[in-house]
PDB file as gemmi writes it, atoms N, CA and C in Angstrom:
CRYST1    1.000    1.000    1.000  90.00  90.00  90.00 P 1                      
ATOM      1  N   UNK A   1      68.871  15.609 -13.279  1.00  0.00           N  
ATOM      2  CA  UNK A   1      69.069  14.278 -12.738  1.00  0.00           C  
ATOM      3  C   UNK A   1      70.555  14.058 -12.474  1.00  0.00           C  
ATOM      4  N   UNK A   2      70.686  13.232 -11.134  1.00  0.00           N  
ATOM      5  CA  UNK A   2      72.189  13.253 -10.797  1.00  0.00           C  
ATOM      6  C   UNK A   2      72.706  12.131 -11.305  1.00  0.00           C  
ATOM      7  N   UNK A   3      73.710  11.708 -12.185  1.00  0.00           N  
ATOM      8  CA  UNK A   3      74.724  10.604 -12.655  1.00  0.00           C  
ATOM      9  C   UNK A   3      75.272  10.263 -12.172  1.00  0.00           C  
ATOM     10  N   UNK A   4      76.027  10.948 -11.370  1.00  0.00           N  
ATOM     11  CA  UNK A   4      77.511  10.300 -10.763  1.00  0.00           C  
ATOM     12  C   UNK A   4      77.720  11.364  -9.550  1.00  0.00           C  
ATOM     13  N   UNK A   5      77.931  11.457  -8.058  1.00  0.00           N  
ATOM     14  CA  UNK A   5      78.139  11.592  -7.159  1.00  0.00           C  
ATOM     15  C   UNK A   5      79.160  11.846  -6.035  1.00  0.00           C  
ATOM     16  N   UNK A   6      79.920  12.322  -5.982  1.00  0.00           N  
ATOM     17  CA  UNK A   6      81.325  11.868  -5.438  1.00  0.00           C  
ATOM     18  C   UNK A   6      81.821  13.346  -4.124  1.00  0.00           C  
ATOM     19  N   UNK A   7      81.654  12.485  -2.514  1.00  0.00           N  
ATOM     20  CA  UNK A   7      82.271  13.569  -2.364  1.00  0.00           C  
ATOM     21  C   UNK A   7      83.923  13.587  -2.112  1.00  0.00           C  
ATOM     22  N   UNK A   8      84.023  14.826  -1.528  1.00  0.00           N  
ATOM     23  CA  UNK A   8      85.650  15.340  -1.786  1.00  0.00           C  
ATOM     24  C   UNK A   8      86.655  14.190  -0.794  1.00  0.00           C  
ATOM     25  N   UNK A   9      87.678  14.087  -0.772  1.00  0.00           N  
ATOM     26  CA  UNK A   9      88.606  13.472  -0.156  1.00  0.00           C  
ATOM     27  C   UNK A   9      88.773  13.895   1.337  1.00  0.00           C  
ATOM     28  N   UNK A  10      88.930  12.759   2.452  1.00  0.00           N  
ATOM     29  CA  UNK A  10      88.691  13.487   3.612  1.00  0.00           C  
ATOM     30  C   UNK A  10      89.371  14.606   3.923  1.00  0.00           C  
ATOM     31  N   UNK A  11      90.528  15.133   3.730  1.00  0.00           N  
ATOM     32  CA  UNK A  11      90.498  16.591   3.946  1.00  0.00           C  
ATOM     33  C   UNK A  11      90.207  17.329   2.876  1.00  0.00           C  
ATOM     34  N   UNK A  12      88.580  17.568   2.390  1.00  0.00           N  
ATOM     35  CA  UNK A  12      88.564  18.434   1.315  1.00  0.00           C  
ATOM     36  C   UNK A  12      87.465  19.241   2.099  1.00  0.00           C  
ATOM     37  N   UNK A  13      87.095  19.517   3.108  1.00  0.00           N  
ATOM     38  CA  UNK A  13      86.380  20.180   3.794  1.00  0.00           C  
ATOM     39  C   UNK A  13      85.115  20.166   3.798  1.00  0.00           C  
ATOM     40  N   UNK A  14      84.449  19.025   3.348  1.00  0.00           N  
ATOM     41  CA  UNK A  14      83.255  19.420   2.900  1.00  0.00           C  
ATOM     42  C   UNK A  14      82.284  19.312   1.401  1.00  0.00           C  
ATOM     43  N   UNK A  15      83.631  19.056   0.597  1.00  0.00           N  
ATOM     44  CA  UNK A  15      83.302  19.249  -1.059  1.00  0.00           C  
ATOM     45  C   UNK A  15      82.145  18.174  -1.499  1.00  0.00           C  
ATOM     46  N   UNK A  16      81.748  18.715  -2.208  1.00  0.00           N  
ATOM     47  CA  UNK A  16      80.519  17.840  -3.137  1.00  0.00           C  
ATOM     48  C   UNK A  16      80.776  17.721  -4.195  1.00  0.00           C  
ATOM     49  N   UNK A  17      81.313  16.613  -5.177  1.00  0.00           N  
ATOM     50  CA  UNK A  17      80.750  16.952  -7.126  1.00  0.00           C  
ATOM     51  C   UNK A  17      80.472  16.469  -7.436  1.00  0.00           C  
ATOM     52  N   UNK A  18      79.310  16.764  -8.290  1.00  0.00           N  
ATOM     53  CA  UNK A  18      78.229  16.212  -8.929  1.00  0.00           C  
ATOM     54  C   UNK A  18      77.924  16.570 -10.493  1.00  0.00           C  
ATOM     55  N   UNK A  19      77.900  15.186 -11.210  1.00  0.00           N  
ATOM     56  CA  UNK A  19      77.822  15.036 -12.827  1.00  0.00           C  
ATOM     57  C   UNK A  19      76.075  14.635 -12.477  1.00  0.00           C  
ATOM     58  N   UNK A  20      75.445  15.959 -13.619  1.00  0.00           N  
ATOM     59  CA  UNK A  20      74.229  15.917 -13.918  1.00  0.00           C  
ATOM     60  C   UNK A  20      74.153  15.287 -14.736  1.00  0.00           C  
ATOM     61  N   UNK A  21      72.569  15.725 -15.802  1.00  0.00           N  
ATOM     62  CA  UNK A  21      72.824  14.887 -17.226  1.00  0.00           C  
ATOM     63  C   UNK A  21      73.368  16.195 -17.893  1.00  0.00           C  
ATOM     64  N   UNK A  22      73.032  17.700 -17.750  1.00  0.00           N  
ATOM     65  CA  UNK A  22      73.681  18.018 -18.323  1.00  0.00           C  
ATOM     66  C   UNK A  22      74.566  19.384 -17.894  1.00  0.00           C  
ATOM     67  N   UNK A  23      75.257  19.511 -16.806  1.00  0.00           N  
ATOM     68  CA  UNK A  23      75.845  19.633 -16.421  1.00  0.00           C  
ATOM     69  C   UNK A  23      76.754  19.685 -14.894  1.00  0.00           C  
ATOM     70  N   UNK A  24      77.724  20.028 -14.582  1.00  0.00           N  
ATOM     71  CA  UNK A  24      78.575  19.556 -13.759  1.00  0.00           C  
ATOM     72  C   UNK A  24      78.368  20.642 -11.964  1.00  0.00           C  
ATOM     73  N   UNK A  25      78.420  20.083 -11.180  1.00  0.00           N  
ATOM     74  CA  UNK A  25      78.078  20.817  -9.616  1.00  0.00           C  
ATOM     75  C   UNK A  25      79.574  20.316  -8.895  1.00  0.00           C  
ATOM     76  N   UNK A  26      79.590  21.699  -8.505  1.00  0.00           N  
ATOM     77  CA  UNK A  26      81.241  21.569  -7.960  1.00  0.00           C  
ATOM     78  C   UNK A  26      80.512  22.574  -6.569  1.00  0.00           C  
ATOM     79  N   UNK A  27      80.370  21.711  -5.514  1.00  0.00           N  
ATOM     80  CA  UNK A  27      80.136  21.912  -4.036  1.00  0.00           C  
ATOM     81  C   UNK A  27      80.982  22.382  -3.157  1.00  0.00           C  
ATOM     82  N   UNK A  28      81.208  24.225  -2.371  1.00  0.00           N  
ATOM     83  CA  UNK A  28      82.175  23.813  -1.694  1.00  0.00           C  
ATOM     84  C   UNK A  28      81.192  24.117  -0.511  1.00  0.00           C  
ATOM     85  N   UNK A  29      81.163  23.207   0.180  1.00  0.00           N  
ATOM     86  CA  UNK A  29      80.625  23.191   1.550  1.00  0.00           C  
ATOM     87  C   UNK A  29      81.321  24.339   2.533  1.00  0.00           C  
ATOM     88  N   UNK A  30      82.987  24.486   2.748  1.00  0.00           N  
ATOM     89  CA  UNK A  30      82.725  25.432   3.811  1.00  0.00           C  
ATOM     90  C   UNK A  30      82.266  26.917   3.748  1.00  0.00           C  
ATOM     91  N   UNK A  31      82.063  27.316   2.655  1.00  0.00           N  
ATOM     92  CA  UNK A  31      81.315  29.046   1.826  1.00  0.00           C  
ATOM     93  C   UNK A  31      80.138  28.033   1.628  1.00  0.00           C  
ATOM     94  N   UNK A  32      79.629  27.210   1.614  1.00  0.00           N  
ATOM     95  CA  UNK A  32      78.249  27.126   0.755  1.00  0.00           C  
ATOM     96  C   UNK A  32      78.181  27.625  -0.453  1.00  0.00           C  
ATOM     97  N   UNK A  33      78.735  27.614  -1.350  1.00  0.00           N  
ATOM     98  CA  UNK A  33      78.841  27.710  -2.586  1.00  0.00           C  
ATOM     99  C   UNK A  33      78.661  26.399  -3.458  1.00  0.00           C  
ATOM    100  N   UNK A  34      78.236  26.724  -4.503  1.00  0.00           N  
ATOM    101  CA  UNK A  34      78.188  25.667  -5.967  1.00  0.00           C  
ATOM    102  C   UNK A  34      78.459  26.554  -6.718  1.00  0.00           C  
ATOM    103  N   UNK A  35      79.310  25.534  -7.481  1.00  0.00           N  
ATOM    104  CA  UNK A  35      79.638  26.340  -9.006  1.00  0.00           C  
ATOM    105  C   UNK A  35      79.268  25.279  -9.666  1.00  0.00           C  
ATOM    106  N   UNK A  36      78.449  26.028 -11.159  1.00  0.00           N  
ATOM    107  CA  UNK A  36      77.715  24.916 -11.919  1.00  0.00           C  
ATOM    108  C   UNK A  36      78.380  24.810 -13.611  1.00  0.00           C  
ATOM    109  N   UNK A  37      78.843  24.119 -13.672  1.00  0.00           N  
ATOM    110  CA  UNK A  37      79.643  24.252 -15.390  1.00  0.00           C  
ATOM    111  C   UNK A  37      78.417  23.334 -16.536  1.00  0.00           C  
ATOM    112  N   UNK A  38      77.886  23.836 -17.530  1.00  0.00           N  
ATOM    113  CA  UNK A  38      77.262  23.489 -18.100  1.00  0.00           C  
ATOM    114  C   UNK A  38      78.563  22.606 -18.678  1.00  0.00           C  
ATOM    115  N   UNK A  39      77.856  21.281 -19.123  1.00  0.00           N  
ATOM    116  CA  UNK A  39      78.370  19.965 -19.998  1.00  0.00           C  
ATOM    117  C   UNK A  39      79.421  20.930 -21.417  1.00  0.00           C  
ATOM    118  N   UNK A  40      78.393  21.679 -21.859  1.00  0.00           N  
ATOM    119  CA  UNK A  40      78.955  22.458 -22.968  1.00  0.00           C  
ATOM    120  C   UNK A  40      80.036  22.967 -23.231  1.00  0.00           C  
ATOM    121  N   UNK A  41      80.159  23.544 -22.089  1.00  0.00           N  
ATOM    122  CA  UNK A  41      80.931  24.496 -21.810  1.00  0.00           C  
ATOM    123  C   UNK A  41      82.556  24.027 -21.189  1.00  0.00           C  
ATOM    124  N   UNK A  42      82.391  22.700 -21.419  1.00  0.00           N  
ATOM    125  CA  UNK A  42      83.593  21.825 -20.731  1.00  0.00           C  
ATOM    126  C   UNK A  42      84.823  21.618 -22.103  1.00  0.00           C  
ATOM    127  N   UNK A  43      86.032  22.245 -21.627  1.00  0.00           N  
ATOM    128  CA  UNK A  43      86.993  21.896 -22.800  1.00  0.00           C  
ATOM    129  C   UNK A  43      87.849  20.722 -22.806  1.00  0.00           C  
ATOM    130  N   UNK A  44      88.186  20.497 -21.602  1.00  0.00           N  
ATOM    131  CA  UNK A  44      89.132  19.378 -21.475  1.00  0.00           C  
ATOM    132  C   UNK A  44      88.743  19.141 -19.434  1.00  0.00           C  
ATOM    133  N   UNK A  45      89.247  17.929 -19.615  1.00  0.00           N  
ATOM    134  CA  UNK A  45      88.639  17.578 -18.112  1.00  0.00           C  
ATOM    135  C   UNK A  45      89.700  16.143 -18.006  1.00  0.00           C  
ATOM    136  N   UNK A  46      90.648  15.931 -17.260  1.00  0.00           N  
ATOM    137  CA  UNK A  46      91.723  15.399 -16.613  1.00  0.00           C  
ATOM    138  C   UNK A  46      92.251  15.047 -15.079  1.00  0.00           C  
ATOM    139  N   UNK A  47      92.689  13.932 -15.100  1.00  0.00           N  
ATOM    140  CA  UNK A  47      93.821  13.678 -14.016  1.00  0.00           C  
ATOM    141  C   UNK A  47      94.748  13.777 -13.575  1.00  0.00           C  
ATOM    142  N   UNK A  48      95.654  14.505 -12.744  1.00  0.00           N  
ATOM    143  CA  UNK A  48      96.899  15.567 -12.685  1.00  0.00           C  
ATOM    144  C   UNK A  48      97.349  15.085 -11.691  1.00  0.00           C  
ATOM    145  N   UNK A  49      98.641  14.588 -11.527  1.00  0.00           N  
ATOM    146  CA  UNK A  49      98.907  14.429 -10.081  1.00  0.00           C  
ATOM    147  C   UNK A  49      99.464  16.196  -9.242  1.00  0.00           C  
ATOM    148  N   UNK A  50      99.160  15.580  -8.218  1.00  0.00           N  
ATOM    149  CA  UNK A  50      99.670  17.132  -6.974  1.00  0.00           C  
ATOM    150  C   UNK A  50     101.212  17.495  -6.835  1.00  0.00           C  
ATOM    151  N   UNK A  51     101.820  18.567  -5.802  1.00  0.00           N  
ATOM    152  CA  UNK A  51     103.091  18.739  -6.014  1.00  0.00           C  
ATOM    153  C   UNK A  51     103.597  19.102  -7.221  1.00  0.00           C  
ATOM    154  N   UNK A  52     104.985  18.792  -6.845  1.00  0.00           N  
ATOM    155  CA  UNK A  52     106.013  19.407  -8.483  1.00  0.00           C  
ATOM    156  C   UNK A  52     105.638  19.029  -9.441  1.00  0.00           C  
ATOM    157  N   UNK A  53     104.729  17.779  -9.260  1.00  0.00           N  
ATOM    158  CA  UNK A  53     104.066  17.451 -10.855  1.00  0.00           C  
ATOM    159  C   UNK A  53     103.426  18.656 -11.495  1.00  0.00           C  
ATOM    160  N   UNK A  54     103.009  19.182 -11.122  1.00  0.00           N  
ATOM    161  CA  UNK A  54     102.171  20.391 -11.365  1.00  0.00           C  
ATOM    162  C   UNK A  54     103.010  21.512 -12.169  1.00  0.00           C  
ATOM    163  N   UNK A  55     104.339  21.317 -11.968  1.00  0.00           N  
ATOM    164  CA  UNK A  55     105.196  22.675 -12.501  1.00  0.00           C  
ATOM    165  C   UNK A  55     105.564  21.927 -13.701  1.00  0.00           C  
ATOM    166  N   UNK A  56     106.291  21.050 -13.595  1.00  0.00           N  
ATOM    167  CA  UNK A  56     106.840  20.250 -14.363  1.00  0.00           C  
ATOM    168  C   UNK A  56     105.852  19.587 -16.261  1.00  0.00           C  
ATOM    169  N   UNK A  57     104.682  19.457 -15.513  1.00  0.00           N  
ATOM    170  CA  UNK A  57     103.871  19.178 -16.625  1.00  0.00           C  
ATOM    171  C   UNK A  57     103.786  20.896 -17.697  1.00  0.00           C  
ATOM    172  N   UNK A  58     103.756  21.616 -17.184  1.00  0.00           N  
ATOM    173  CA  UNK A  58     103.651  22.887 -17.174  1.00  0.00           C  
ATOM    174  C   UNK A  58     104.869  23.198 -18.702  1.00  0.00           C  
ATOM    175  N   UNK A  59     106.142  22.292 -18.312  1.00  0.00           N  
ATOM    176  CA  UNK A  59     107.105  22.462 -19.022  1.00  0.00           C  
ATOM    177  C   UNK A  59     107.420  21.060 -19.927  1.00  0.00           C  
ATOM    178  N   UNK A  60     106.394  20.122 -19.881  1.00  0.00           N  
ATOM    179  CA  UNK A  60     106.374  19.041 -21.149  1.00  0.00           C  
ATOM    180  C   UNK A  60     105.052  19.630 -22.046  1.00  0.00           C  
ATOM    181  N   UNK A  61     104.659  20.811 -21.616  1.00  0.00           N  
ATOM    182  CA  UNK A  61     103.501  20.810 -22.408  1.00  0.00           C  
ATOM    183  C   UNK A  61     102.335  19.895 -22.238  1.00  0.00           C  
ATOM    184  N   UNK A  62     101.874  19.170 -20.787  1.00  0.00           N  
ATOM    185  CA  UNK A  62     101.016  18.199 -20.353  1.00  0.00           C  
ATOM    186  C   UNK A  62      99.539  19.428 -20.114  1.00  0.00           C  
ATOM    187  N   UNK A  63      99.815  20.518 -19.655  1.00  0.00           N  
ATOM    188  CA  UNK A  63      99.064  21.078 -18.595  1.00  0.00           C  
ATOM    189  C   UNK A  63      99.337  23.123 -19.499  1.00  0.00           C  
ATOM    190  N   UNK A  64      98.279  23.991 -19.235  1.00  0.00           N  
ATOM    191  CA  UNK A  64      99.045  25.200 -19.428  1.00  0.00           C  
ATOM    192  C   UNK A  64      99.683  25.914 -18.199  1.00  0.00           C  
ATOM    193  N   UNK A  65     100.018  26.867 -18.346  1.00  0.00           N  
ATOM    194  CA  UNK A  65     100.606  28.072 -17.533  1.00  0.00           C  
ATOM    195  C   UNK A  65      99.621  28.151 -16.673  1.00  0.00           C  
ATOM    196  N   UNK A  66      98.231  28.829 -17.093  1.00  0.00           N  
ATOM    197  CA  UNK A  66      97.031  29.495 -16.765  1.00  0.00           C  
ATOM    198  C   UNK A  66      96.533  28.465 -15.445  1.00  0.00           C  
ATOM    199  N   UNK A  67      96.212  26.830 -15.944  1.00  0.00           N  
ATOM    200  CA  UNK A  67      96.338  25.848 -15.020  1.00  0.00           C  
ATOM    201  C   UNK A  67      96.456  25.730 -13.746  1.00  0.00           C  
ATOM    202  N   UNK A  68      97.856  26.462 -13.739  1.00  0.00           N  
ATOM    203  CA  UNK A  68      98.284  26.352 -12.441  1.00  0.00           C  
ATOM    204  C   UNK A  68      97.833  27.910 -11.967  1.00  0.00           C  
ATOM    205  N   UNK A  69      98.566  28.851 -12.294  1.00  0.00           N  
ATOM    206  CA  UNK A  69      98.404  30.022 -11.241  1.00  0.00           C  
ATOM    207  C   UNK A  69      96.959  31.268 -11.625  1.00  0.00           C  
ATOM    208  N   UNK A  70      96.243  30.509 -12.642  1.00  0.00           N  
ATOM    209  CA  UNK A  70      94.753  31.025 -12.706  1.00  0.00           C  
ATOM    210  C   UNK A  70      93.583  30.016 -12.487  1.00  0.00           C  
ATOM    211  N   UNK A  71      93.446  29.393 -11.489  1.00  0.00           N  
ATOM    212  CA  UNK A  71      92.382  28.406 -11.316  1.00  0.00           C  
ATOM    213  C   UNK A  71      92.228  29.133 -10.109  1.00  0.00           C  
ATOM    214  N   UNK A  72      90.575  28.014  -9.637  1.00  0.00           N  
ATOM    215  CA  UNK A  72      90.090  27.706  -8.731  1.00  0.00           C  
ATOM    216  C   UNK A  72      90.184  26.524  -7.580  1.00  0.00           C  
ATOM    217  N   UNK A  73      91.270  26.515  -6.807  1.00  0.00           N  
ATOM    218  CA  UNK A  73      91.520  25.387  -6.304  1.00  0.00           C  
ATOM    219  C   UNK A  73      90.216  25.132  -4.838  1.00  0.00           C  
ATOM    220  N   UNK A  74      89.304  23.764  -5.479  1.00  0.00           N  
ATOM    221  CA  UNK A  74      88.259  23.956  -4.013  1.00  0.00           C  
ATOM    222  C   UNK A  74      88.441  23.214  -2.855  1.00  0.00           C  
ATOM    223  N   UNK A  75      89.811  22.581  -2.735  1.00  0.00           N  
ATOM    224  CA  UNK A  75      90.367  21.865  -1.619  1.00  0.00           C  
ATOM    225  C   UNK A  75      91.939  21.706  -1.715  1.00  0.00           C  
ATOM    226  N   UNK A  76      92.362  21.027  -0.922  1.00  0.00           N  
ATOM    227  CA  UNK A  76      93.992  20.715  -0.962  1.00  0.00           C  
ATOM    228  C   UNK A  76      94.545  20.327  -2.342  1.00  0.00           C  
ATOM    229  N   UNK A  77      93.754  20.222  -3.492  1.00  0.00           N  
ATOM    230  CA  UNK A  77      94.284  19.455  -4.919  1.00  0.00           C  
ATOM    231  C   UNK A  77      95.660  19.660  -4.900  1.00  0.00           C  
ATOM    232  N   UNK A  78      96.106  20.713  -4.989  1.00  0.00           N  
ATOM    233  CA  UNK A  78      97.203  21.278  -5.099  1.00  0.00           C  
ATOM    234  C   UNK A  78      98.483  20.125  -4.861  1.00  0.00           C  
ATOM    235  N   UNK A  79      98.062  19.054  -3.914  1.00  0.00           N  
ATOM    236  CA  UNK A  79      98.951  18.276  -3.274  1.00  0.00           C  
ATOM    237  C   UNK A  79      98.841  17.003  -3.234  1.00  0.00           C  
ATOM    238  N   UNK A  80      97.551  17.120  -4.048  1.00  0.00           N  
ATOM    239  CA  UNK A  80      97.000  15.337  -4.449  1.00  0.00           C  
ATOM    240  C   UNK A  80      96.799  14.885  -5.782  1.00  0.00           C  
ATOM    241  N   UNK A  81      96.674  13.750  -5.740  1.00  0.00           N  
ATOM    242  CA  UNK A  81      96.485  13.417  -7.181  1.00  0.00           C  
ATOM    243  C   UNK A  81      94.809  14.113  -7.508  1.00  0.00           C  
ATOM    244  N   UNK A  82      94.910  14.708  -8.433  1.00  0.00           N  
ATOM    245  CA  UNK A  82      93.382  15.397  -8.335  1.00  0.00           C  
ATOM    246  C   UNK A  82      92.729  15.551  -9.937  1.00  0.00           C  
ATOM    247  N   UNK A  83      91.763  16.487 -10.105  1.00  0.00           N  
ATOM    248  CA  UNK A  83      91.091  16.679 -11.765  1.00  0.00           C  
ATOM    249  C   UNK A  83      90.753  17.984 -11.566  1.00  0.00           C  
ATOM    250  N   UNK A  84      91.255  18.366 -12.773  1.00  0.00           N  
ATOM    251  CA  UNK A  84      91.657  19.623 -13.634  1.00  0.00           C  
ATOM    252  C   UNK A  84      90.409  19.902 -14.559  1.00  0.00           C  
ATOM    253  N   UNK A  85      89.891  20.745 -14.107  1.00  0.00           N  
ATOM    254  CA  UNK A  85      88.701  20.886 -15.120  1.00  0.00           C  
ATOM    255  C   UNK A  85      89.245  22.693 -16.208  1.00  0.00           C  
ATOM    256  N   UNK A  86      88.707  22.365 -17.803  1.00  0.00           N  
ATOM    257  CA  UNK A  86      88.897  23.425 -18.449  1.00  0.00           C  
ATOM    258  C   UNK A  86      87.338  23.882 -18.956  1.00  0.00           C  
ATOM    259  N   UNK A  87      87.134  24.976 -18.842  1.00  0.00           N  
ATOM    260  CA  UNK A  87      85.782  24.946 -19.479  1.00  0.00           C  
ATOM    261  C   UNK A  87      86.794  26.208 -20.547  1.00  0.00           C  
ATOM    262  N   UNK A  88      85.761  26.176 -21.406  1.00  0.00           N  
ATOM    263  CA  UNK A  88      85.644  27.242 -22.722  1.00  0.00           C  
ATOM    264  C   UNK A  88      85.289  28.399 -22.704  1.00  0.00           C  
ATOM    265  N   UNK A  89      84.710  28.908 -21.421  1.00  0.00           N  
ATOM    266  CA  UNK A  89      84.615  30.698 -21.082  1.00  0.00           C  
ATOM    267  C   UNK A  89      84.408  30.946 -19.917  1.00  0.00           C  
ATOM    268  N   UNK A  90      84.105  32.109 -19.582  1.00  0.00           N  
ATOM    269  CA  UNK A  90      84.344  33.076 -18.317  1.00  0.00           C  
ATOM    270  C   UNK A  90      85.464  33.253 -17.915  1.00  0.00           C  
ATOM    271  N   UNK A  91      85.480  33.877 -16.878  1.00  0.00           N  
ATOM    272  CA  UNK A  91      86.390  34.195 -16.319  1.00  0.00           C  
ATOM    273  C   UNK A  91      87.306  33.307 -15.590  1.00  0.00           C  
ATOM    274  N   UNK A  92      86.564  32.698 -14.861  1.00  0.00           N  
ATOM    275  CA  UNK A  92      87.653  31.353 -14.080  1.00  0.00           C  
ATOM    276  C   UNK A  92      87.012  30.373 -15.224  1.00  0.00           C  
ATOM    277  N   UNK A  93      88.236  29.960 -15.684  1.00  0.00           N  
ATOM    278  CA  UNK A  93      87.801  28.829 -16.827  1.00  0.00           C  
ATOM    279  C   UNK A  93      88.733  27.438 -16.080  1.00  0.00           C  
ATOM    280  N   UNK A  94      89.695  27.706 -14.771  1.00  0.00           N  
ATOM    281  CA  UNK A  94      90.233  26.411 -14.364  1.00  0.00           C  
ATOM    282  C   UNK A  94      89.662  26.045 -13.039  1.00  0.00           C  
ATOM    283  N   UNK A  95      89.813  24.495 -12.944  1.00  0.00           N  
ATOM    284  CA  UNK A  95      88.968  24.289 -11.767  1.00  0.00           C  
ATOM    285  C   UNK A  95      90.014  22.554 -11.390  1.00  0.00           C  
ATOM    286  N   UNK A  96      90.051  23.204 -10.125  1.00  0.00           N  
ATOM    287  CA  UNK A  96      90.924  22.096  -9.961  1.00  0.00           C  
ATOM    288  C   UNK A  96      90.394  21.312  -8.430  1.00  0.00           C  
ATOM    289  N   UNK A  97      90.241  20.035  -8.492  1.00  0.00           N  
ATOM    290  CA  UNK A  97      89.060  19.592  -7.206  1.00  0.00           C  
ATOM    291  C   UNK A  97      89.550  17.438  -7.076  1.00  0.00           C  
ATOM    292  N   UNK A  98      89.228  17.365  -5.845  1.00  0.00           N  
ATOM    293  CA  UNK A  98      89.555  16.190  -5.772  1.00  0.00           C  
ATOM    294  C   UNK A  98      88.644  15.595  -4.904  1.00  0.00           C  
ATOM    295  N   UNK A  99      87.661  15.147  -5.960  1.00  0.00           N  
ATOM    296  CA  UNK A  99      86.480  13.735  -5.958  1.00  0.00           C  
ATOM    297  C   UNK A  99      87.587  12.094  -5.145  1.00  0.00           C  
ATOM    298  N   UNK A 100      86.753  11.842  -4.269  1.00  0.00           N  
ATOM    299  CA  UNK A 100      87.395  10.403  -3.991  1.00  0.00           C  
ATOM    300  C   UNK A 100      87.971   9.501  -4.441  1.00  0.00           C  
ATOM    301  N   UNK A 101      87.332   9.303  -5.509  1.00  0.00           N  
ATOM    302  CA  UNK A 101      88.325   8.611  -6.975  1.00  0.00           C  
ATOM    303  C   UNK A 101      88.148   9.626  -8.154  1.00  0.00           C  
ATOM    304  N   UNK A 102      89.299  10.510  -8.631  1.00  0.00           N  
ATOM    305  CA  UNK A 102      89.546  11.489  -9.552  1.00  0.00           C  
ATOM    306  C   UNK A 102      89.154  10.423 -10.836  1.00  0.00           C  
ATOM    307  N   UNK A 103      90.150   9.146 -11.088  1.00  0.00           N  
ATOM    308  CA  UNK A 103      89.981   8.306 -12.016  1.00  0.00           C  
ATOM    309  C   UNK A 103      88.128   8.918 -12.715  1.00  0.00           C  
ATOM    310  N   UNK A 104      87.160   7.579 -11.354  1.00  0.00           N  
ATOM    311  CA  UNK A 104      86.078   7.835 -11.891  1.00  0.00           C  
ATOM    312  C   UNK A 104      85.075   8.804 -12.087  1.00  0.00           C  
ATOM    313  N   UNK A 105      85.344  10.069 -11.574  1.00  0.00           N  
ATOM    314  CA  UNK A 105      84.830  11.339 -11.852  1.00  0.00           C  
ATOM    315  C   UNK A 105      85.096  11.469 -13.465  1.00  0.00           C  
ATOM    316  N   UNK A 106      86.170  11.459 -14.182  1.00  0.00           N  
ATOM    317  CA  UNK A 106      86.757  12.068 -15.057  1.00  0.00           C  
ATOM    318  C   UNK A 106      86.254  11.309 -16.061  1.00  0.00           C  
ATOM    319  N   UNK A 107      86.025   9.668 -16.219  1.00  0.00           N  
ATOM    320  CA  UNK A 107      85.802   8.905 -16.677  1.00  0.00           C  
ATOM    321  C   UNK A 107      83.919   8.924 -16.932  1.00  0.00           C  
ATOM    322  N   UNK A 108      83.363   9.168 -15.947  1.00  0.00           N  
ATOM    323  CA  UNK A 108      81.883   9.537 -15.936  1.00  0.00           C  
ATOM    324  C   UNK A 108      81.474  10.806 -16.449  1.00  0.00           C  
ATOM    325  N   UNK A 109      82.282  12.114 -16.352  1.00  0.00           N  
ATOM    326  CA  UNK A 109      81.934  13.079 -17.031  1.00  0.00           C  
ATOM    327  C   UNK A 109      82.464  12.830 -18.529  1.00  0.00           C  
ATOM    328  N   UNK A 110      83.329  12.262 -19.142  1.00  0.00           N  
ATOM    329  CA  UNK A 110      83.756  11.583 -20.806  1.00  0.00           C  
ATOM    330  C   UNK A 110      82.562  11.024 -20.901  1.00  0.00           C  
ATOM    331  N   UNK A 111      82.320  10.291 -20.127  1.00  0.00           N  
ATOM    332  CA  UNK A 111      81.188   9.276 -20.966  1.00  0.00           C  
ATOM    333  C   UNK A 111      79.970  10.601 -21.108  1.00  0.00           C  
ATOM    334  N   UNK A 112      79.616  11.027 -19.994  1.00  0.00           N  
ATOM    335  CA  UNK A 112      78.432  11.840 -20.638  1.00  0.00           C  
ATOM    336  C   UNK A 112      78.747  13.184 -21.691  1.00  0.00           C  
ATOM    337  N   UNK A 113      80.030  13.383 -22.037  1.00  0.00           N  
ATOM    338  CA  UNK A 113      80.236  14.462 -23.078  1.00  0.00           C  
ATOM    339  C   UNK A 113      80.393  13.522 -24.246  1.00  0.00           C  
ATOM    340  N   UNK A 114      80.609  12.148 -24.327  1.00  0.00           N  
ATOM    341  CA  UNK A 114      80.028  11.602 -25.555  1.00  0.00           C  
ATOM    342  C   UNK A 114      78.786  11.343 -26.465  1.00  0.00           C  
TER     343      UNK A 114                                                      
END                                                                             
């Protein structure tokens, strides 16, 4: 069952994400791809702004290393205010994506990991 809905920012090409009940659909429309993160499997899940913010957090200890130059970026995030997803295994464990309002994405997936 779908919770919460959100697609990507107009230049995100296409993106879809979607909070199940129990877990998370990250849509990229131009591959036709989904990537599906079980609820579980979620470590930390945040709001990041884009640009030098990105390096900089890097060096207050906001954000890790890995963050930045081992993720999955599925649209422009890189340059927007966007959400940082951490899950707890595999291989790509970063995921970085920008829902229309990052705020309430981030805020709707908390509530359902409570």
């Amino acid at each position: 069952m779908r919770v919460y809905v959100s697609r990507g920012w107009k230049g995100s090409l296409g993106q879809e994400y979607r909070l199940c009940s129990d877990h998370i659909e990250l849509r990229f429309g131009l591959l036709l791809k989904t990537y599906t993160i079980p609820l579980t499997d979620v470590e930390r899940i945040q709001v990041v702004d884009g640009g030098l913010a990105l390096i900089t957090d890097v060096f207050r200890g906001a954000t890790s290393f890995m963050s930045i130059f081992w993720v999955l970026v599925l649209d422009t995030a890189a340059f927007r205010r966007h959400v940082l997803l951490e899950t707890r295994s595999g291989s790509l464990r970063f995921f970085r994506f920008t829902p229309e309002n990052p705020e309430a994405f981030v805020a709707a997936v908390e509530s359902a990991l409570s």
